[in-house]
C-alpha positions in Angstrom: 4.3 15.0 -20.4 1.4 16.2 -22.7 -1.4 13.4 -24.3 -3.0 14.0 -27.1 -6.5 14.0 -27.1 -6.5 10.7 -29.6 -3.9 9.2 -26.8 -5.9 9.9 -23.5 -9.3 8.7 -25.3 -7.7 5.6 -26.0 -6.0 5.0 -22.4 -9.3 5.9 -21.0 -11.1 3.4 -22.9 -8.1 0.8 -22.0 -8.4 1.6 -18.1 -12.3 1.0 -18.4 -12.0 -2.3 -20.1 -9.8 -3.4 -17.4 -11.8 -1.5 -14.5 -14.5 -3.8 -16.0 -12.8 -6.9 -16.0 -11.0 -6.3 -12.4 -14.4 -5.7 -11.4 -16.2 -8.7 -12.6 -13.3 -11.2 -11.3 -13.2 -9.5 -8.2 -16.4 -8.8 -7.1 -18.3 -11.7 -9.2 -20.3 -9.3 -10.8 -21.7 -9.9 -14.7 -21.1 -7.9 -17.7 -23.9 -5.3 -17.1 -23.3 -5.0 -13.8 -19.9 -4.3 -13.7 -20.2 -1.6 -17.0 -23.2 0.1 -14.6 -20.4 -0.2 -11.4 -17.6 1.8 -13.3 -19.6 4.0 -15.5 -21.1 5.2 -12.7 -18.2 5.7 -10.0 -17.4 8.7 -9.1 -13.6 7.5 -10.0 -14.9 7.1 -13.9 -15.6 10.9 -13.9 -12.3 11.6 -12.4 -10.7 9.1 -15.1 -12.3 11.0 -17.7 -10.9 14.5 -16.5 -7.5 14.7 -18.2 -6.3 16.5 -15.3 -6.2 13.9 -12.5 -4.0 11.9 -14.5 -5.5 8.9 -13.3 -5.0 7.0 -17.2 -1.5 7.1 -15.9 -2.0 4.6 -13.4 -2.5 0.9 -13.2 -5.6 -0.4 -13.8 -5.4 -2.2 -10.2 -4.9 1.5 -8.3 -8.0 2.6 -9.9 -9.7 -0.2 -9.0 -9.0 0.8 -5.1 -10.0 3.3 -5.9 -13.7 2.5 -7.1 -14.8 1.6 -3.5 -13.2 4.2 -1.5 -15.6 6.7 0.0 -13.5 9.6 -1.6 -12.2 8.0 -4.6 -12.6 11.5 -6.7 -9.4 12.8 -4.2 -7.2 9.8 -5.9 
């Protein structure tokens, strides 16, 4: 199945809102803290490479996968 580039920057952007939320009810974090958590994973990077296909997934599977030492293998 092939996304355009308008379709995978918009499931991106869905998957980090709820990689955000997931993380703030789920690890009690704030706002800030939580952006700073996922924008800096190495699972974000991965989630912005169309390639791993990770915007596929549930939001709760990449959230797994935020805290796993080799979350970039997902």
């Amino acid at each position: 199945m092939t996304v355009r580039n308008e379709e995978f920057e918009l499931m991106v952007e869905d998957m980090t809102t709820d990689l955000i939320s997931l993380v703030m009810e789920r690890e009690g974090l704030s706002m800030p803290e939580a952006f700073n958590k996922v924008y800096t994973s190495p699972i974000y990077d991965a989630l912005r490479n169309p390639d791993s296909r990770l915007y596929f997934q549930s939001p709760g599977y990449v959230y797994s996968c935020i805290n796993q030492p080799n979350a970039t293998n997902a």
